[in-house]
N, C-alpha and C positions, 0 to 999 in steps of 0.2 A: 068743474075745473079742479085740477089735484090742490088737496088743499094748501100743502106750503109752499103753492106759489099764487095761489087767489088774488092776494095785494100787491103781491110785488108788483104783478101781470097788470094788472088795475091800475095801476100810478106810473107804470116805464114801459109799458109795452113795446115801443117805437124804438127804448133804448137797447145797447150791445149785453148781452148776458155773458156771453162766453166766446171765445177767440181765438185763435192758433195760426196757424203757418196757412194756412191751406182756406182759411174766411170767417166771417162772423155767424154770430146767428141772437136775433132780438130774441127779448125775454117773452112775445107773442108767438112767435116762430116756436122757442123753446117748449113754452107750453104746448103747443100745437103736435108736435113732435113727440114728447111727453107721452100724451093722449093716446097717440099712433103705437106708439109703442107697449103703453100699457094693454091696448085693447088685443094689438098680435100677438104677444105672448099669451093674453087670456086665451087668443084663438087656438093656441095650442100648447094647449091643456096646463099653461106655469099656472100658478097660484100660489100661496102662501103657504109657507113653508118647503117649497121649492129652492133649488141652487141652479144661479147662472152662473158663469164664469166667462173675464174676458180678460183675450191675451190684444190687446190695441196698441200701447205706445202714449202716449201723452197725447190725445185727440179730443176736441172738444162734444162730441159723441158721447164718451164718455160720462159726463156728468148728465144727459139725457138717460142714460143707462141707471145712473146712480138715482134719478131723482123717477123714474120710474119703476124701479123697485121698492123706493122706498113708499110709496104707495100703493104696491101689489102684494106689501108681506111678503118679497122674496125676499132672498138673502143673495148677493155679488160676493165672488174671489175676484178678486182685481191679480188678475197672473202676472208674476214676472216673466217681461218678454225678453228676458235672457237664457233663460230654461233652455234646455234639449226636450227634443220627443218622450223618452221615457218620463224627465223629468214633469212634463204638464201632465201624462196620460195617467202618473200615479194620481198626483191633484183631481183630475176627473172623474174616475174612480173612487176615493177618499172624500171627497164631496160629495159625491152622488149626483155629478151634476146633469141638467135634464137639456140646458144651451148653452149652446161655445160663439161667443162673438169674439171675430180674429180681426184683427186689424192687416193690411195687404201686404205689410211687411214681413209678415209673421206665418202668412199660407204655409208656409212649405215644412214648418216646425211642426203644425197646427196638423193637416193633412195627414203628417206621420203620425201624428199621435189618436188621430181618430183612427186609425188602422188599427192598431192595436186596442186586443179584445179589451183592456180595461175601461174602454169609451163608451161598451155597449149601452151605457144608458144615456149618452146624450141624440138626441132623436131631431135637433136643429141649429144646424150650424151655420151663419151668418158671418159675411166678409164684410169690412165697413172700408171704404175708399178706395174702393177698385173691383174689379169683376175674377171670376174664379168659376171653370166648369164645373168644381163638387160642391161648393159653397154657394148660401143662396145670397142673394145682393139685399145688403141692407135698406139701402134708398127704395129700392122695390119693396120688400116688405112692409116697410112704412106708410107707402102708397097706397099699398093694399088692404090696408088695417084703417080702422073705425076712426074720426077723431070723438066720438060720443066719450062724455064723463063716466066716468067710474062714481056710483052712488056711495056718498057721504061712507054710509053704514057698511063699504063695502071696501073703505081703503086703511088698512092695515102697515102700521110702520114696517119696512124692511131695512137691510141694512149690511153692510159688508161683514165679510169674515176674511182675515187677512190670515194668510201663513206666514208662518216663522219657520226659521231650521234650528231643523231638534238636536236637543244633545247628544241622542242616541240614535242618531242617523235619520231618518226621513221628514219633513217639514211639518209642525202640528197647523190646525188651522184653528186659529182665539174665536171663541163664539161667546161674544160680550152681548149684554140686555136690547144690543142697537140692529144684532145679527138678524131680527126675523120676528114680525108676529103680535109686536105691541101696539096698542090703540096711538094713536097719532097726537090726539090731542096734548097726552100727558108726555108721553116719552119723546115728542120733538122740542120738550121745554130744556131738555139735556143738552141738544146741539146747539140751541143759541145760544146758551147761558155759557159752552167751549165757545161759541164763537166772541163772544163779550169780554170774559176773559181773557183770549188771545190779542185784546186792543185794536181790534180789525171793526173800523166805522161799517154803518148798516148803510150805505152809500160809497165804500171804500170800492179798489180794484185791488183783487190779488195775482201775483203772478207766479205760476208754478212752472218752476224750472228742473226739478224735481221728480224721478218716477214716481207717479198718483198710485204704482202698486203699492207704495209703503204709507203705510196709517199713517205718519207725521204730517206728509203730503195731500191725504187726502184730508184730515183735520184742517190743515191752514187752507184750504180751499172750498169744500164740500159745504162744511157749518157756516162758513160768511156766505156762501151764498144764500142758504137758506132764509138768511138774515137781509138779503139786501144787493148784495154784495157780487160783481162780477168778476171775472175768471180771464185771461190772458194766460196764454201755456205755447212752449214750446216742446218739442218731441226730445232735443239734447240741448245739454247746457253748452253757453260760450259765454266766460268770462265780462269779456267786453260788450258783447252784444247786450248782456243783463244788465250793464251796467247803463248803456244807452236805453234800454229797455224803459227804464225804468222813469227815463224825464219824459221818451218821446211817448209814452202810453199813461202815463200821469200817475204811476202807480203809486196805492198806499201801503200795502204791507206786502211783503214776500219771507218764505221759510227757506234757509239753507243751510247746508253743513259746514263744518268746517274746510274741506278742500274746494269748495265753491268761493270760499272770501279767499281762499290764496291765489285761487286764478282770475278773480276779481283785483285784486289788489298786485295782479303781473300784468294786469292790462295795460296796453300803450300808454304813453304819458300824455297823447294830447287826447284820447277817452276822459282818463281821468281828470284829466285839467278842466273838459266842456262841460262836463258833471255838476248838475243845481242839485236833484235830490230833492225840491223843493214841496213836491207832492208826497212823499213819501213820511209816511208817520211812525212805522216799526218793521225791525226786521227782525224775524226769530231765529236761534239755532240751536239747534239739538241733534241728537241720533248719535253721536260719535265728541270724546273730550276735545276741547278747542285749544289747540296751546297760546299760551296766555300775549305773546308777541301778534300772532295772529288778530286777536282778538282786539288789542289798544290798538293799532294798525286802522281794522273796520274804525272803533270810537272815533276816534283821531281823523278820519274820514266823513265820517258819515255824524259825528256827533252822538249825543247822547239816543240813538234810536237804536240802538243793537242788544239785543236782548237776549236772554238764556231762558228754555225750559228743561224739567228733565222728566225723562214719564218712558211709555212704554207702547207696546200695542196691545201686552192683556192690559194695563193699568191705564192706558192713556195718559193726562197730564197729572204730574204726582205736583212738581212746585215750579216757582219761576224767581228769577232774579236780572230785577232790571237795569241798567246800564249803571247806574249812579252807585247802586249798591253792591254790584261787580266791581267796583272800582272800590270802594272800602272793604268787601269779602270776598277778595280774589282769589276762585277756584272752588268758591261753593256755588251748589246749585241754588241755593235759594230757600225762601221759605215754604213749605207744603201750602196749597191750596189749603183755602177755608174748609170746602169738601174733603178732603182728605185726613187720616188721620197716619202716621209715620210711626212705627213701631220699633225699636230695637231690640234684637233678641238674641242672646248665646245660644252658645253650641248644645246649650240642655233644654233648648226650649224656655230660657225665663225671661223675662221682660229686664231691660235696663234701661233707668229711668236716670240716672246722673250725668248731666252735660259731658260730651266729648268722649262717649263709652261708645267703643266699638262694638258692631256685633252683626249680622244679617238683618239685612232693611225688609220689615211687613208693611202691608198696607191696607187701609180699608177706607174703601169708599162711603162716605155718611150718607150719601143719597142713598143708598141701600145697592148700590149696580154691582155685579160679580162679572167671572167670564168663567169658561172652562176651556180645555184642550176637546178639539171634534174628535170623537169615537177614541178616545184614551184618557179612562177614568184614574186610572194608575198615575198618569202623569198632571192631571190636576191636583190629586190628594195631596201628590208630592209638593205640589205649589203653594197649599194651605195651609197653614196653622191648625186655624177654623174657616168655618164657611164666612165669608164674606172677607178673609183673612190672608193678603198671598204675598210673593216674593217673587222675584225676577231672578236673584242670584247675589246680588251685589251687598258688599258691604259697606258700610258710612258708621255715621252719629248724626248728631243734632248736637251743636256748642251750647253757649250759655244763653244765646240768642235767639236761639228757635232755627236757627240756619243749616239746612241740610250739605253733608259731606259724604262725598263719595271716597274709599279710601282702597278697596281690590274688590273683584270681580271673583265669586266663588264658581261660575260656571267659568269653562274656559274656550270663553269670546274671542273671536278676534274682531274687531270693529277696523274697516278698510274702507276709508271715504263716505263713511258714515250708514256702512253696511254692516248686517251683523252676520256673520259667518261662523258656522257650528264647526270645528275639529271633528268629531264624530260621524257626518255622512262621508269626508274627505279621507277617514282611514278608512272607511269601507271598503269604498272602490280600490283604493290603494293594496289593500290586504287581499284581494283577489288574485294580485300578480302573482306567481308561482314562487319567484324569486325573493318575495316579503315573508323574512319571520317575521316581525312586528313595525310599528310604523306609529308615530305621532305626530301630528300639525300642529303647527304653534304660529303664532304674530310673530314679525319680527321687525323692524322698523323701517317706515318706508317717508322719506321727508315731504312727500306729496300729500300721501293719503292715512297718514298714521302710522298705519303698520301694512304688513301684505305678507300671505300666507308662505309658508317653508315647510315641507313636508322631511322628516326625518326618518331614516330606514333602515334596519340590520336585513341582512341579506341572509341568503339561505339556497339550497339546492346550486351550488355552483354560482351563483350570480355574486358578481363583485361589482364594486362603485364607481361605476365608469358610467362617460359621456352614454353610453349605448344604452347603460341600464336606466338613465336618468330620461334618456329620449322613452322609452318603453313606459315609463312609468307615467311621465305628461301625457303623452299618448292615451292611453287609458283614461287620466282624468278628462280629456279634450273628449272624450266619446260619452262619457260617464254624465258630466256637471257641467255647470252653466259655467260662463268663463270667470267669471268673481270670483267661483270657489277655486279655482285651479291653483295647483301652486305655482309659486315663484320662480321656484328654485327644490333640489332637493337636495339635501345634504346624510350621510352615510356615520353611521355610529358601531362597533363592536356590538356595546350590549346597553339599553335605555336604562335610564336610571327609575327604581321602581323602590316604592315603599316595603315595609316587613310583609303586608296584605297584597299586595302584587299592583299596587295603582302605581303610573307612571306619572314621574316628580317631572311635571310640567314646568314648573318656576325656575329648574336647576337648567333645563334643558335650555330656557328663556335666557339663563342670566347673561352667558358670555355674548350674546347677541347685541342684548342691550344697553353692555357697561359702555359708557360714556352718553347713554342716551336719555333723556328724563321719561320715564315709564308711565306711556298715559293709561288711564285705569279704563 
């Protein structure tokens, strides 16, 4: 039996492991499934230090996927399945990946992308919830695959590698100590000890409402199970549905962003009013700044259970701040984990060590764990100090209390309903157009989702700032990028404003956007 589910399987077999729209499946089943799984991919030819990748959707599949690799030393890209063709077929290539499981929604993205020669090295592509003449049926493979154990000596931690988008156009993928290859006994001590942390009982249910492509997702889900702990998921969010969600399926903890408790809290009045909550032990949020109305609104709702982490997908969880103490240090993140240690450092590289001094936030992991950028050593170095030593971008302090503050963002983030979207793949395509001398993307405020992209433009070769050139330009990114990245809107300038060095003064471009608005970091 794979070993991190020996006991679970042992003590609840009969019980629901994981859930969705579409049926259940017990923690026996699960295993069983597991087994099937691990044994077909051995049948051809994955093994450890292999990459699958799966573009699915929020399906409980899924976590049979995740808890199967993690037993075979593979490493999973959980795809966003918002992507274009191009955009999965680079990932597939940049991975090197050798299986593409698609979920039925997603064929015709999938399809395209395996046509294109960057796929040539995936050799078996699997559809999961429905049937496909080029795709082979996943139920059927399953079928057809061993449920015989994998020996002891022969199961090897694996583990996701999630992408991010890069500053300088194409998405990196974070290859943290969980990505592939480590003995099991020692390195599954890491995800419970996230799961323990995150306050999520070894008997809780979680519910992810949430795309599972994003680490934050996959963290408040993935680690409690491993611990105990089963899974409820839906494919899209609906405010009020989660909100019933959460009495009629008893849940104990669920993660969401901040545009999820706004459309939670626009739910019908007699939702809200039938609302116990009474199962319900904690709810996290992170990924994107919460405005502070937002947030007493959830309290005031739901009571003292609404929590704050902040962390990353190279860095994982960096601190937390729990309800009680959000309400005395409104607007800090928290204190750093015990594991963690918080750095501040100037612009020369020196350490500042006096309460309330601003500077670029380092971090290092005490359990000794790193990550790198896949196949771009340049852009890790640039991450680190020293080794085991990195940054994300952003700047803060630490007060007099040990309490972490975030205060601007040294890359330039846009964070849109708690996604993070690079300016830099979006001028690419953008600067393609004939009619682009230069072009910048910036946030600009959206009372939904935080902010939402604006693409800015000097023109050139005859082109002027008209509806037409405006349609040309969306146009392009509509072929180019997934729809999150696209912009909003575009708006037409003479000449960008740029430094003595030639970088373009992003903040100046921002300001008049923003005056009258409180600038979340």
């Amino acid at each position: 039996m794979p070993k991190l589910l020996d006991d679970i399987v042992s003590t609840k077999g009969s019980e629901i492991a994981v859930a969705d729209e579409f049926g259940s499946t017990t923690w026996s089943q699960f295993d069983e499934r597991v087994r099937r799984l691990i044994n077909g991919l051995k049948d051809h030819g994955v093994g450890p230090g292999d990459t699958i990748a799966m573009m699915m959707g929020n399906r409980r599949e899924c976590f049979e996927i995740f808890q199967a690799c993690a037993h075979l030393g593979v490493t999973y890209v959980p795809v966003n399945w918002h992507w274009v063709p191009d955009e999965l077929a680079y990932v597939l290539e940049d991975a090197d990946v050798k299986v593409l499981l698609v979920g039925n929604r997603f064929t015709d993205v999938a399809t395209e992308a395996l046509s294109d020669s960057r796929s040539q090295n995936v050799h078996l592509s699997l559809v999961v919830g429905g049937k496909h003449e080029t795709l082979t049926d996943y139920e059927e493979f399953l079928l057809s695959s061993s449920t015989d154990d994998l020996p002891d000596d022969q199961q090897l931690l694996g583990g996701p590698m999630f992408y991010t988008s890069g500053t300088t156009g194409r998405p990196k993928g974070v290859r943290g100590s969980l990505s592939g290859g480590g003995t099991i006994p020692t390195e599954v001590m890491q995800l419970i000890g996230g799961s323990m942390a995150s306050y999520v009982p070894a008997n809780g249910k979680s519910l992810l409402v949430g795309p599972v492509y994003h680490s934050a997702q996959w963290a408040f889900t993935f680690m409690p199970m491993i611990n105990g702990s089963s899974v409820v998921m839906r494919h899209k969010f609906d405010g009020a549905e989660t909100v019933e969600l959460i009495d009629s399926e008893k849940i104990t903890n669920i993660h969401l962003v901040p545009t999820q408790f706004k459309r939670m809290l626009d739910s019908p009045e007699p939702v809200k009013e039938a609302f116990v909550g009474d199962s319900l032990e904690s709810v996290w949020h992170g990924a994107a700044p919460c405005p502070a109305s937002w947030k007493r609104s959830m309290l005031d709702w739901f009571g003292p259970k609404v929590h704050e982490y902040y962390g990353s997908t190279e860095g994982a969880f960096i601190s937390t701040i729990k309800a009680d103490d959000w309400l005395k240090k409104g607007g800090s993140v928290g204190k750093p984990l015990e594991t963690v240690e918080v750095l501040v450092v100037d612009d020369d590289g020196n350490r500042l060590t006096e309460p309330n001094a601003s500077g670029t936030l380092y971090f290092r992991n005490l359990m000794g764990t790193d990550f790198e950028y896949h196949k771009a050593p340049e852009k890790t170095a640039e991450a680190h100090l020293e080794p085991g030593v990195f940054t994300t971008g952003d700047i803060g302090f630490l007060d007099e209390d040990g309490y972490l503050w975030l205060s601007d963002r040294k890359i330039d983030m846009i964070i849109s309903g708690g996604v993070n979207i690079y300016p830099a793949e979006i001028e690419a395509v953008i600067a393609e157009h004939d009619g682009v001398a230069d072009v910048s993307v910036i946030g600009v405020p959206n009372e939904e989702f935080g902010e939402e992209v604006k693409a800015i433009v000097e023109c050139s070769n005859g082109y002027i700032g008209d509806e037409d050139f405006v349609r040309e330009i969306l146009q392009l990114c509509n072929s180019k990028l997934a729809g999150y990245k696209r912009p909003k809107s575009v708006d037409f300038i003479d000449q960008l404003p740029r430094t003595g060095t030639g970088k373009i003064l992003k903040r100046t471009l921002r300001e008049p956007y923003w005056e009258g608005h409180e600038r979340q970091i």
